[in-house]
C-alpha positions in Angstrom: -38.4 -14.3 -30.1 -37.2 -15.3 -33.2 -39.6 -13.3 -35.5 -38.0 -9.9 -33.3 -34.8 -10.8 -34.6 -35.7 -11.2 -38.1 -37.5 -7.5 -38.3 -33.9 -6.4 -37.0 -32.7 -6.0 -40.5 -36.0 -4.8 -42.1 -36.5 -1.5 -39.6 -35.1 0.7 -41.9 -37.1 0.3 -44.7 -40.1 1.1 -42.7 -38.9 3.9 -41.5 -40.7 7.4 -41.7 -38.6 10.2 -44.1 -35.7 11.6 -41.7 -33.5 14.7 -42.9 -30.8 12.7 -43.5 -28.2 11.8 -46.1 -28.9 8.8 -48.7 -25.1 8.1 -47.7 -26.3 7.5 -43.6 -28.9 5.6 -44.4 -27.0 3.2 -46.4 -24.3 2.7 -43.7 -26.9 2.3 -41.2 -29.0 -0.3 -43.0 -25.7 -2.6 -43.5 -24.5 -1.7 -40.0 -28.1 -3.3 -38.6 -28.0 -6.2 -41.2 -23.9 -7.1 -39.6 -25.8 -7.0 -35.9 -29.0 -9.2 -36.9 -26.2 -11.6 -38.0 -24.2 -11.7 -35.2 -27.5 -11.7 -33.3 -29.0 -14.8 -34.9 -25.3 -16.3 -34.5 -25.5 -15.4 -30.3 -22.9 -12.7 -30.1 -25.3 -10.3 -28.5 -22.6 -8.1 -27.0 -20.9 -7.6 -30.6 -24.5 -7.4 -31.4 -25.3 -4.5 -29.5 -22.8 -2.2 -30.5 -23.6 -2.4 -34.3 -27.1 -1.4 -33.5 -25.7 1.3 -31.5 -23.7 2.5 -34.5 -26.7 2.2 -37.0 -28.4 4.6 -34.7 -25.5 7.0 -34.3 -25.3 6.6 -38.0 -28.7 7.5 -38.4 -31.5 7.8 -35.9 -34.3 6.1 -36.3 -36.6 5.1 -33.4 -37.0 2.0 -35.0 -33.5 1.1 -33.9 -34.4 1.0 -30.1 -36.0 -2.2 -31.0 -33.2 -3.9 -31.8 -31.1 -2.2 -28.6 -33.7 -3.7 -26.8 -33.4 -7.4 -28.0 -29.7 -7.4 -27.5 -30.1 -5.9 -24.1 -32.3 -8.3 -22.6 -30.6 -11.2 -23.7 -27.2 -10.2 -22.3 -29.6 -9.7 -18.8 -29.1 -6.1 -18.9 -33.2 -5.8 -18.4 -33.0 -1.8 -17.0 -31.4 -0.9 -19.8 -33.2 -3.2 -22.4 -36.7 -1.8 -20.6 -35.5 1.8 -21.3 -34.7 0.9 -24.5 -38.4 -0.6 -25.5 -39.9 2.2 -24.4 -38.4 4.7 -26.6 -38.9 2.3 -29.7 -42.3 2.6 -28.2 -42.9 6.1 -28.1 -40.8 7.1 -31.0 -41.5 4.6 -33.6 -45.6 4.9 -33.9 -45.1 3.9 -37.1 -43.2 0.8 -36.9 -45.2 -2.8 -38.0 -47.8 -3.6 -35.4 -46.3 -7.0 -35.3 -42.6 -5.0 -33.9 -44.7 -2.8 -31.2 -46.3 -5.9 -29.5 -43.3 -8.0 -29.4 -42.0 -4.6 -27.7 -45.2 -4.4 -25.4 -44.6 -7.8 -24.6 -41.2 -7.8 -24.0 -41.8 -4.0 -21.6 -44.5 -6.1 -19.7 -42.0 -9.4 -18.8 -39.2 -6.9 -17.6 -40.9 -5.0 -15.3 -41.6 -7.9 -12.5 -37.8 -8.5 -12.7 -37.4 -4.7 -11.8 -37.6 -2.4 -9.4 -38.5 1.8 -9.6 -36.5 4.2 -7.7 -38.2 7.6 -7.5 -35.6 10.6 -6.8 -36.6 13.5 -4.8 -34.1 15.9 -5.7 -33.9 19.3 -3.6 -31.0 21.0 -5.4 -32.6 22.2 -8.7 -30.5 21.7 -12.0 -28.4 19.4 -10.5 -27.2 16.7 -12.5 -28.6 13.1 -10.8 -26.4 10.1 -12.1 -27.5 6.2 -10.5 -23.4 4.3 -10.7 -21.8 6.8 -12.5 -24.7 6.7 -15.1 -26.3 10.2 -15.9 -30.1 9.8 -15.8 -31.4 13.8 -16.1 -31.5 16.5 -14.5 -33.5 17.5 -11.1 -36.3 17.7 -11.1 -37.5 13.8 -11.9 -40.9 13.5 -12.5 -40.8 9.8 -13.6 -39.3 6.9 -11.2 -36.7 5.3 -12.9 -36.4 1.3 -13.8 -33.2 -0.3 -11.6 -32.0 -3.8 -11.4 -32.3 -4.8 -7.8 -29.5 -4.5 -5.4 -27.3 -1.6 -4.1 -27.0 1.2 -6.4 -25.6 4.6 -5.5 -27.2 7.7 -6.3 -25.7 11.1 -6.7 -26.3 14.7 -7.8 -24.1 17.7 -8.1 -24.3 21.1 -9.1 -22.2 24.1 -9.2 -21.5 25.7 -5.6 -22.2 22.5 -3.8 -20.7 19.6 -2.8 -21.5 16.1 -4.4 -25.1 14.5 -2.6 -24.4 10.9 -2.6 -27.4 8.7 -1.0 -26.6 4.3 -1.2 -30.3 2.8 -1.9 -31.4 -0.9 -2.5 -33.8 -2.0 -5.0 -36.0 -4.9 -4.6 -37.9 -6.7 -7.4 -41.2 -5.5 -8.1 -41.0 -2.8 -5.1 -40.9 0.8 -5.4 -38.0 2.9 -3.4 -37.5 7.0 -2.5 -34.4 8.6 -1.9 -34.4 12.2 -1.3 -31.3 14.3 -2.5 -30.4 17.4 -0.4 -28.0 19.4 -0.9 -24.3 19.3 1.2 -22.5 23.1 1.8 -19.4 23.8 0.7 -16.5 22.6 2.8 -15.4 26.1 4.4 -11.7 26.9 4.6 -9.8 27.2 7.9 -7.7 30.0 8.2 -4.9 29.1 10.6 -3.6 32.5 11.6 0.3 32.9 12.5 1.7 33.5 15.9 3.3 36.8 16.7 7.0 36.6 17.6 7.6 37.9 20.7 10.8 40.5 20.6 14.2 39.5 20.4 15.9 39.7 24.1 19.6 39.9 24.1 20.1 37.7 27.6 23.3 38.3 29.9 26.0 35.9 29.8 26.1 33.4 32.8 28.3 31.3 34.7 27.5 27.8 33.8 29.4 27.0 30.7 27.0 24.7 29.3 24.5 27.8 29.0 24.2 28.4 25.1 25.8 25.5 23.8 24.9 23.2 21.8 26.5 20.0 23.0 24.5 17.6 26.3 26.1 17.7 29.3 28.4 14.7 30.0 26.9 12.3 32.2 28.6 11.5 35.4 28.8 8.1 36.9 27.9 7.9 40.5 28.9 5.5 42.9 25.4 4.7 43.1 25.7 2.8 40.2 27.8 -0.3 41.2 31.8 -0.3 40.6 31.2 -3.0 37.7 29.2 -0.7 35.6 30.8 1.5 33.1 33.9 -0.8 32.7 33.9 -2.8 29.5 37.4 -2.6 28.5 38.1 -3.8 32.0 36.4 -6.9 31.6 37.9 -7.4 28.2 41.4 -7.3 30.1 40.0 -9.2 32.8 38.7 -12.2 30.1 41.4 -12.4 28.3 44.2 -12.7 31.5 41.7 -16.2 32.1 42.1 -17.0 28.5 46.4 -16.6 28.1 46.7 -18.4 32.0 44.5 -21.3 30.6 46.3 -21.4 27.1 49.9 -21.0 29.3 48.6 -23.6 31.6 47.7 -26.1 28.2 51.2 -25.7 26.7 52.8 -26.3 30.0 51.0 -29.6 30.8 52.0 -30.5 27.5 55.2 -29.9 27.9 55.9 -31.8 30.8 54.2 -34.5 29.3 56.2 -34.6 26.5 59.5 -34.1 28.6 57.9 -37.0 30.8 58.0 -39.4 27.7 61.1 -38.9 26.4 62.8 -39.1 29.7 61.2 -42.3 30.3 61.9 -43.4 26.0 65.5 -42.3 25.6 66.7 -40.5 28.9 68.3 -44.3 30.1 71.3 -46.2 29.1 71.3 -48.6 26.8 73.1 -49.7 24.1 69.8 -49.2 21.8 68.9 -46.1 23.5 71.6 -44.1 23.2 70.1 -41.1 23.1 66.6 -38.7 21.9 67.1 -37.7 18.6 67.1 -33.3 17.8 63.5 -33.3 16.9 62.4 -34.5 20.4 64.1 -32.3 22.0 62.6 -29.4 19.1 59.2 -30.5 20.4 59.7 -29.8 23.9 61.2 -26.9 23.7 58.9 -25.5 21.6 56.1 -26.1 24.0 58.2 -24.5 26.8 58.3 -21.4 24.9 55.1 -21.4 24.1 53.9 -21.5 27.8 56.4 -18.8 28.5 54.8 -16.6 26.1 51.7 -17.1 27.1 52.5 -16.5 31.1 54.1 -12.8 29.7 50.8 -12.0 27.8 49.1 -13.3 31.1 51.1 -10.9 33.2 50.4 -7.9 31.0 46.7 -8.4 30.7 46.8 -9.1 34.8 48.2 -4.9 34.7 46.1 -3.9 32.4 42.9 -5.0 33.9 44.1 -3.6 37.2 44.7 -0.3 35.6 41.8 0.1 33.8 39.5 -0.8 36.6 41.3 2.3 38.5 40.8 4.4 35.4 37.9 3.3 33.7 34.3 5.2 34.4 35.9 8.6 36.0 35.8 11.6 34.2 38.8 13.8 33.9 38.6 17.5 33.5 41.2 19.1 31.1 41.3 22.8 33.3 43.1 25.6 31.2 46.0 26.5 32.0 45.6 30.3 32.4 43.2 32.4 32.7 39.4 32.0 34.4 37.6 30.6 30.9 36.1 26.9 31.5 37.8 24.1 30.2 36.8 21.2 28.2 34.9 18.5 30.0 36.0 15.5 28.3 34.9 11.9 29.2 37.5 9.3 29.4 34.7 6.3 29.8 35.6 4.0 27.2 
């Protein structure tokens, strides 16, 4: 529609007196002539916000035309279709060739639209479609919707939000009817009385009142190899000093074997082992014998502890009838 977009820049001169400043009009004029040129150039978005500027600037009808045009070609056709129809019914005056592009542009829209009429039952509310206000209940005209799923709300004072999801389908008209939703109502959760404070007797079991658990006893129910890690610890490591004892003796005797068998004889180029063999094998004698002593003391201990370990020994006072301490020796 290239002659449309030509009469973008004219509109102004044809339009009817307006109580308005010179100054507006002139703004307006060159605000509409910058968004016919980014128009013709095919930046309809950039478009569409000078024309919206010229008409906050200064409102003429005539500028719904133009609104129009850069709507429908950025496939906004709801909006575009809303716009014609203003520029329709507020700009009588306009060329006749502007109002039949407009008819003819309102009458290729609607096919690709659909009309949602709203039956709203909360008067005064405030009806929006997408966050979009569209007036206030009551409707009497359907309203123009791209097709698909749209959400519909109204809200007034003293109610809750009415929110209804509808789907529009080309060429089809759809209902939706808006009641209203009470109030959520508060819930008073009321307090439960104390009951009175009851001083209560002292008794007997001297776990009554405090605060610490009650030691747990180990019955013989329980199997004599539970509750006796540091037993097993002992027990493990008598194994490892025998075997490490056992290790440095074998070696040993090895080494004592070889230099028995290397130096021990007579001969007149063996007559004798030389200081650092004899270092050598000593040093893995005493090594064994350590290890045999740490054997025999982890041997007691693990004997000890296996007595000890898991009982519980009570620490009585020693006057007087007060309870003692309970205190656990399980390690």
């Amino acid at each position: 529609m290239n002659a449309a977009a030509i009469l973008v820049a004219a509109l102004l001169a044809q339009a009817s007196p307006m109580i308005a400043s010179p100054d507006a009009k002139a703004r307006a004029k060159a605000l509409l002539n910058e968004g016919a040129g980014l128009y013709q150039s095919g930046n309809y978005a950039a478009a569409l916000e000078k024309f919206k500027h010229a008409y906050a600037t200064y409102a003429s009808p005539k500028i719904w035309f133009n609104i129009g045009q850069a709507n429908r070609d950025l496939g906004r056709f709801d909006e575009s279709l809303a716009a014609f129809d203003k520029f329709l019914i507020g700009a009588s005056d306009a060329s006749t060739g502007a109002i039949a592009d407009a008819r003819k542009a309102a009458d290729e829209l609607k096919p690709m639209l659909g009309r949602l009429r709203i039956e709203c039952q909360i008067p005064g509310a405030e009806v929006t479609i997408d966050g979009k206000v569209v007036g206030q209940a009551p409707l009497p005209d359907p309203v123009w919707m791209m097709p698909g799923q749209h959400q519909v709300t109204a809200l007034a004072a003293g109610t809750s939000p009415t929110v209804e999801m509808v789907n529009i389908v080309a060429g089809t008209e759809t209902f939706v009817d808006l009641k209203p939703t009470p109030p959520p109502t508060a819930v008073q959760i009321e307090s439960p009385a104390l009951a009175p404070f009851v001083a209560r007797p002292p008794k007997e079991n001297p776990y009554d009142g405090l605060s610490m658990a009650k030691p747990k006893v180990h019955e013989q129910s329980e199997g004599w190899w539970l509750g006796r890690r540091w037993t097993w610890v002992a027990a493990g490591s008598t194994v490892v000093f025998a075997t490490t004892a056992s290790i440095a003796g074998m070696m040993m005797q090895s080494k004592f074997d070889s230099l028995r068998s290397s130096c021990g004889r007579a001969s007149p180029a063996r007559a004798g082992c030389s200081q650092d063999d004899i270092d050598s094998v000593t040093l893995r004698k005493d090594t064994a014998n350590v290890f045999w002593a740490l054997t025999a003391v982890a041997a007691v201990t693990s004997g000890v502890l296996f007595y000890f370990e898991g009982r519980h020994v009570t620490l009585a006072p020693l006057a007087g009838e007060k309870p003692g301490v309970v205190a656990s020796a399980t390690f």
